[in-house]
KOLLUM-777698 format. One record per residue (C-alpha): residue in three letters; x, z, y. Coordinates in pm, whole numbers. Layout:
<sites>
   residuo       px       pz       py
       ALA        X        Z        Y
...
</sites>
This chain:
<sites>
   residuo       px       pz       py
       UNK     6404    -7539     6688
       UNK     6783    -7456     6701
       UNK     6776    -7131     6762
       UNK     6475    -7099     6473
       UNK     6733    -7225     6195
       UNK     6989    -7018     6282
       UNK     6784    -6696     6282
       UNK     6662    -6849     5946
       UNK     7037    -6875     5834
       UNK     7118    -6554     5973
       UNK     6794    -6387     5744
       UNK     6928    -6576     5420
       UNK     7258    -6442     5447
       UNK     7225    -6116     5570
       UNK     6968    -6100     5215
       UNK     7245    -6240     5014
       UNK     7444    -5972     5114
       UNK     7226    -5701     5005
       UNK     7152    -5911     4703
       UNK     7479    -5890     4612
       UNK     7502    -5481     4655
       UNK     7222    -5447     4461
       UNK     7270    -5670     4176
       UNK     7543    -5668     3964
       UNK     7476    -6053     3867
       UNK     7737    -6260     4037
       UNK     7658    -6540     3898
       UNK     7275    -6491     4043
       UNK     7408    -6419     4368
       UNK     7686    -6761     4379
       UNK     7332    -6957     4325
       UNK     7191    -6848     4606
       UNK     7517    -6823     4803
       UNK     7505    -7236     4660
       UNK     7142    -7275     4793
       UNK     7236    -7139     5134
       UNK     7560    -7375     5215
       UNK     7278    -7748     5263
       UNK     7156    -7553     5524
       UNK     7461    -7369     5661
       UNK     7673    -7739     5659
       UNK     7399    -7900     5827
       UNK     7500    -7749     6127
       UNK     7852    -7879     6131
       UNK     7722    -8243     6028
       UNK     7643    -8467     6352
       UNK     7467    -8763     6177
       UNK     7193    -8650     5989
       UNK     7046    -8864     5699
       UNK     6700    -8866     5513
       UNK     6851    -8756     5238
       UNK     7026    -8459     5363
       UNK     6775    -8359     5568
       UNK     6573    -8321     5188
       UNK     6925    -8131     5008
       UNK     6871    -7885     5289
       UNK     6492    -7835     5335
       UNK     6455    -7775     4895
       UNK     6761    -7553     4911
       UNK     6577    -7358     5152
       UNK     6275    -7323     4988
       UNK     6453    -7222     4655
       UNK     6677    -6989     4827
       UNK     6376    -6813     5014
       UNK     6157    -6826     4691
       UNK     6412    -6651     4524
       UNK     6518    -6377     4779
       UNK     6159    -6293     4874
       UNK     6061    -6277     4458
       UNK     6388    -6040     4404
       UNK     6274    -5820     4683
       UNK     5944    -5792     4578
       UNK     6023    -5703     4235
       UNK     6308    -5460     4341
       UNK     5977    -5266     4592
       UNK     5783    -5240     4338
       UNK     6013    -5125     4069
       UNK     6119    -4880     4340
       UNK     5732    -4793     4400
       UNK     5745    -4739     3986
       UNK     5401    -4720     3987
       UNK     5348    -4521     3630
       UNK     4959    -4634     3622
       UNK     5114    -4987     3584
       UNK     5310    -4916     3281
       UNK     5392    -5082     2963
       UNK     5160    -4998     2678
       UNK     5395    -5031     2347
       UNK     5327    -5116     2004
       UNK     5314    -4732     1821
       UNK     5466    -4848     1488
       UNK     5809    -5042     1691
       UNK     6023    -4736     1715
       UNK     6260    -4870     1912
       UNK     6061    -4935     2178
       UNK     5913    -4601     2253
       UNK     6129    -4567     2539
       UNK     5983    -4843     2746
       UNK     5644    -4664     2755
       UNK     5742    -4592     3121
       UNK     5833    -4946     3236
       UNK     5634    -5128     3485
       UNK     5444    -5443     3395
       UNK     5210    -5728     3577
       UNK     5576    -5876     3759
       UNK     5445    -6183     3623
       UNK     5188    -6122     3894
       UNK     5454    -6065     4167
       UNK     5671    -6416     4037
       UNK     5407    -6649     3983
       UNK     5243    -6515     4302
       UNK     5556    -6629     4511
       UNK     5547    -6963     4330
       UNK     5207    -7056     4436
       UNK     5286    -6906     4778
       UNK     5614    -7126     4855
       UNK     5413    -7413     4651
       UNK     5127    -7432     4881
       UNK     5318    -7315     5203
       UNK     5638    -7576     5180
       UNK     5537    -7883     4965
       UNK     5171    -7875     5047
       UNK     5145    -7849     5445
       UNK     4898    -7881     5675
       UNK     4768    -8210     5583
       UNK     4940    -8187     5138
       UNK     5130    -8463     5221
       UNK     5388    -8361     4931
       UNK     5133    -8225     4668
       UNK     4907    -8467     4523
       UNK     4579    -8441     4305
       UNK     4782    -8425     4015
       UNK     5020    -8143     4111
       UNK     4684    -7948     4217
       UNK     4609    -7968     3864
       UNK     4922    -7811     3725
       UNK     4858    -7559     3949
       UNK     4527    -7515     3893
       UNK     4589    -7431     3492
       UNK     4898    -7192     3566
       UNK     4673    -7019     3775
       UNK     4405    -6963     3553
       UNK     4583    -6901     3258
       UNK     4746    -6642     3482
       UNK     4404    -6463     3588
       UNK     4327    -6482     3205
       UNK     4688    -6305     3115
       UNK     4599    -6058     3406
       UNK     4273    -5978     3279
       UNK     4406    -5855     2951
       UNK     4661    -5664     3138
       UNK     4428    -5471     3300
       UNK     4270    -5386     2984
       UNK     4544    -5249     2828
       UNK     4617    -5071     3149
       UNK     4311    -4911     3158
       UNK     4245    -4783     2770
       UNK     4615    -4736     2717
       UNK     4735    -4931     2433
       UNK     4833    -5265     2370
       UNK     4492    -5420     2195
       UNK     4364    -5581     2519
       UNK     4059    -5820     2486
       UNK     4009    -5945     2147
       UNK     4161    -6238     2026
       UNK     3875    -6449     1915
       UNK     3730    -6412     2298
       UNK     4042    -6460     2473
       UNK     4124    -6828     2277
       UNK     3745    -6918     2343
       UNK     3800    -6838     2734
       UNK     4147    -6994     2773
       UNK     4032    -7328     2555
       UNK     3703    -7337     2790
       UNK     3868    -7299     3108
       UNK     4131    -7602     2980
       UNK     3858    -7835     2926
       UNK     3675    -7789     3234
       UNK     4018    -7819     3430
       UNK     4093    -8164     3222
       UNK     3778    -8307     3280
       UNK     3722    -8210     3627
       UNK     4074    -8399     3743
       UNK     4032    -8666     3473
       UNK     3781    -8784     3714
       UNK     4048    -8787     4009
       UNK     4338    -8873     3775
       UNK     4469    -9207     3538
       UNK     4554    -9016     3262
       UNK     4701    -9143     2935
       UNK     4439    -9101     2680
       UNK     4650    -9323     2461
       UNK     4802    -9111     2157
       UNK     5180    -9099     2233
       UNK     5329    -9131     1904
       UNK     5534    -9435     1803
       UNK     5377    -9753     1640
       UNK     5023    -9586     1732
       UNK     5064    -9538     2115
       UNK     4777    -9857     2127
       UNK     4507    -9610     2045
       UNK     4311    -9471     2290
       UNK     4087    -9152     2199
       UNK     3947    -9096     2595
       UNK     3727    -8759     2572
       UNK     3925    -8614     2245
       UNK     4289    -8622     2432
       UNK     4106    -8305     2680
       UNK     4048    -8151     2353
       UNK     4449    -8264     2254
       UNK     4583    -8154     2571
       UNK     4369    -7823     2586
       UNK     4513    -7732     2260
       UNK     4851    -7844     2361
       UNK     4807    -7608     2699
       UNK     4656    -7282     2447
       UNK     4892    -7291     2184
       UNK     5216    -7262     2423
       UNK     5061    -7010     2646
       UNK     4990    -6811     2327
       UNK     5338    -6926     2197
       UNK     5524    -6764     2535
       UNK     5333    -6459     2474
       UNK     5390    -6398     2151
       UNK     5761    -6436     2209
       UNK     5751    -6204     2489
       UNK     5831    -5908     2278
       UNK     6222    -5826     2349
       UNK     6369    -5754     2700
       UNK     6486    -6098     2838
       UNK     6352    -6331     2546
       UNK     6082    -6511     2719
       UNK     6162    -6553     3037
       UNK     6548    -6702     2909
       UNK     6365    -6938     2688
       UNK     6146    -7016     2944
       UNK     6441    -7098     3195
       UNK     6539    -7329     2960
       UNK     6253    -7545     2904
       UNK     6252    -7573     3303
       UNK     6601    -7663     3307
       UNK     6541    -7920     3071
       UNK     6186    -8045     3238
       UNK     6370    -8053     3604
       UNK     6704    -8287     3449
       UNK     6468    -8502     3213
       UNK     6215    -8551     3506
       UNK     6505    -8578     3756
       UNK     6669    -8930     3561
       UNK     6327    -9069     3479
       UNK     6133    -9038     3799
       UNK     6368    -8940     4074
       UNK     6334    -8659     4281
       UNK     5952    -8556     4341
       UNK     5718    -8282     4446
       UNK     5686    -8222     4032
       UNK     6056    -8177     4034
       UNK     5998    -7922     4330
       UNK     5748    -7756     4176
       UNK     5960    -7670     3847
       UNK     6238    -7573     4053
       UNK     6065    -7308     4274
       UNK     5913    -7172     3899
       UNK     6268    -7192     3807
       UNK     6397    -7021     4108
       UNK     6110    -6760     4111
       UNK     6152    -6687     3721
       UNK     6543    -6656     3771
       UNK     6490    -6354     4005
       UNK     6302    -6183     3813
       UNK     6514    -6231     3476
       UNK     6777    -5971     3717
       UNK     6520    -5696     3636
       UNK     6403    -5792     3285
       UNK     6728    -5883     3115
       UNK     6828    -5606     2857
       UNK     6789    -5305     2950
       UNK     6422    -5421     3118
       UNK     6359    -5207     3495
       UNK     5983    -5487     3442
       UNK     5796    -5625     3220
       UNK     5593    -5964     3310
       UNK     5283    -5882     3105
       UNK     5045    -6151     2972
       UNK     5010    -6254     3324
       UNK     5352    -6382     3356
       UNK     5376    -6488     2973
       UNK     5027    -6699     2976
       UNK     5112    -6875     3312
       UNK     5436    -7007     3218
       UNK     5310    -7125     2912
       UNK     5040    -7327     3035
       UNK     5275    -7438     3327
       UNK     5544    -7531     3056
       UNK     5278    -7709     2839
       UNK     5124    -7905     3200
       UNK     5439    -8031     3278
       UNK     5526    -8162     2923
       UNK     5199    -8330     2910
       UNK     5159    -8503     3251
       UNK     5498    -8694     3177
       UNK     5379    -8740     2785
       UNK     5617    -8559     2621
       UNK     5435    -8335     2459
       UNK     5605    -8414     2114
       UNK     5926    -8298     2282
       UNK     5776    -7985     2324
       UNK     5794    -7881     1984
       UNK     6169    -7965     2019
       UNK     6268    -7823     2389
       UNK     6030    -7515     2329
       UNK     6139    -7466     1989
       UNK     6175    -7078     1980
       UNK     5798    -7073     2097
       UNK     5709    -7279     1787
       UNK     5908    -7030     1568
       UNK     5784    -6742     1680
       UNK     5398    -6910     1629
       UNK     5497    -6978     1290
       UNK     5637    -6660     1159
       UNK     5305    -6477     1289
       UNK     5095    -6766     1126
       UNK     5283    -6791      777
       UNK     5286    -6391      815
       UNK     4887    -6366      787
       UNK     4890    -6631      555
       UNK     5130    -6473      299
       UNK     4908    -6127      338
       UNK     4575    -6271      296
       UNK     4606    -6506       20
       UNK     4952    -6337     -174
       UNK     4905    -5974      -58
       UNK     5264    -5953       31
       UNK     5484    -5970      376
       UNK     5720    -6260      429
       UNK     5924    -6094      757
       UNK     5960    -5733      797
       UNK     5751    -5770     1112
       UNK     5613    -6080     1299
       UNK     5689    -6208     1517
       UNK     6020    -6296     1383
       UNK     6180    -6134     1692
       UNK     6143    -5782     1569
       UNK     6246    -5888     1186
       UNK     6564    -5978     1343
       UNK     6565    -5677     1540
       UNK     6624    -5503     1206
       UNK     6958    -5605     1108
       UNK     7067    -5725     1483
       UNK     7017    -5525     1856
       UNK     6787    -5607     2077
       UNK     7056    -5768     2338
       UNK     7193    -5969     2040
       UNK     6852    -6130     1919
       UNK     6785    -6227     2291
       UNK     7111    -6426     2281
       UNK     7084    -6587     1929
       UNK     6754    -6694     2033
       UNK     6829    -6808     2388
       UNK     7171    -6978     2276
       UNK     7030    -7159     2016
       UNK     6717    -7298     2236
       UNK     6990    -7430     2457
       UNK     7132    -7605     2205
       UNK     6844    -7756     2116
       UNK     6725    -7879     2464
       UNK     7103    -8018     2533
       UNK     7045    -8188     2187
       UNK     6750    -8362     2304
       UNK     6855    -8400     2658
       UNK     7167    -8592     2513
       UNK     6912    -8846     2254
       UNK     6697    -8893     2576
       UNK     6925    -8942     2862
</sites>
């Protein structure tokens, strides 16, 4: 068992050191370097406790997670596999040179999430993973398959169209409810509407039809905002980093908690290859799983109110495209240059510089509302 840790050791840092000539990150490669020392120490340290024993165990898991997801992603960028590219919008100038980029790495991150989810907290018997974290799952995973269906259409007739949207919102709200009400059997959950002075009503079958649209509208959100190099997946890393502290002070350490970090781990590898200038795109199968996980994890701890709050560029970005279509049909006019409002900043800012605004200003937020609820 020994001599198993220390080859395991041996593999992490021998990784780290080819992380680190590959990537020019160093902060990227000090958090793994960070994950690696639990398990490294633990070998100095002759009285092991419980709670050590855990440091080292999820620092292992995050560290592997996010080794095996950079490799991955760094094989198949190599690979470049040019039938996997990018289709881009014709009338964005500016991003005619991504035509060549590959996409579906959402399939490659999320793919490592499920695979360190199942293989370290679940087990042989699940002892860590309970019906309720099968659920979260369950929803990123199918929202996922949805997001990787319309990739594949694109893929295949070459533009950036994919299935219509009328079809697509019927599929993802349908495959929402049936989720909900097949684990509402299994599960307690709060059918009581979670606003204040009105939290003693209980609505039973129409809080599935609540949380469904909850779940839709952020996976939609995610993907609308997935339109500059970086944007997304930063926000994104955000609302984890705020779901993993809030859940962290209110409930303790927990397979949920484990379950957001190893989507936070996996996510932060592959933000090496899509910050500005992108070497991947994640594609609506990356964009549409995060959302729904985002949107899960909000709901199962009811804060879905926060959400509009801790995912606050996702709400923006659904409202410029909504007031957009609004203004055209009913005034005949434009409100933004373009909608999302991503590429009407992109007009008078660079595409790096939007990316930060947007990112900075989300972390502002979410420390805002991390400091009111904390």
């Amino acid at each position: 068992m020994e001599f198993k840790f220390k080859i395991l050791q041996i593999v992490q840092f021998a990784s780290l050191l080819l992380v680190n000539r590959i990537n020019t990150s160093k902060l990227y490669s000090f958090i793994i370097a960070l994950l690696i020392a639990p398990s490294i120490a633990m070998n100095f340290i002759s009285e092991k406790s419980m709670y050590l024993i855990f440091i080292s165990q999820i620092s292992d898991i995050l560290s592997f997670s996010m080794i095996c997801t950079f490799f991955a992603l760094y094989t198949y960028i190599k690979i470049k596999n040019k039938k996997a590219s990018q289709p881009i919008s014709k009338y964005i100038k500016k991003h005619k040179h991504k035509r060549n980029i590959p996409t579906l790495g959402g399939v490659i991150f999320i793919g490592i999430f499920l695979l360190y989810s199942f293989s370290s907290l679940g087990g042989s018997d699940g002892k860590f993973l309970n019906i309720q974290h099968y659920m979260i799952i369950c929803i990123t995973v199918l929202f996922g398959l949805i997001g990787f269906y319309d990739d594949i259409i694109k893929l295949y007739y070459k533009n950036n169209h994919g299935i219509s949207a009328r079809y697509k919102f019927l599929l993802q709200f349908v495959t929402s409810i049936v989720i909900l009400l097949v684990f509402k059997s299994y599960l307690n959950l709060n059918t009581n509407l979670n606003i204040k002075h009105f939290d003693y009503l209980n609505f039973n079958y129409l809080t599935i039809i609540w949380w469904s649209f909850v779940v839709v509208s952020s996976a939609n959100a995610v993907n609308l905002t997935d339109g500059l190099d970086g944007l997304a997946g930063s926000c994104s890393l955000v609302s984890l980093l705020f779901l993993i502290t809030f859940q962290i002070y209110h409930f303790g350490f927990s397979a949920n908690v484990a379950l957001l970090s190893i989507m936070f781990a996996t996510l932060l590898s592959f933000m090496q290859f899509n910050k500005y200038p992108a070497k991947i795109f994640m594609g609506d199968t990356g964009s549409m799983a995060l959302g729904a996980f985002l949107a899960i994890n909000h709901l199962v701890i009811s804060c879905e109110w926060l959400f509009i709050l801790t995912g606050c560029i996702f709400v923006l970005e659904t409202l410029s495209v909504i007031i957009q279509i609004f203004s055209i049909k009913v005034f005949k006019r434009k409100v933004f240059i373009i909608a999302p409002i991503h590429h009407h900043f992109e007009h008078y800012f660079h595409e790096k510089n939007v990316t930060k605004i947007f990112y900075y200003f989300m972390l502002i937020v979410n420390l805002g509302v991390l400091f009111i609820y904390i």
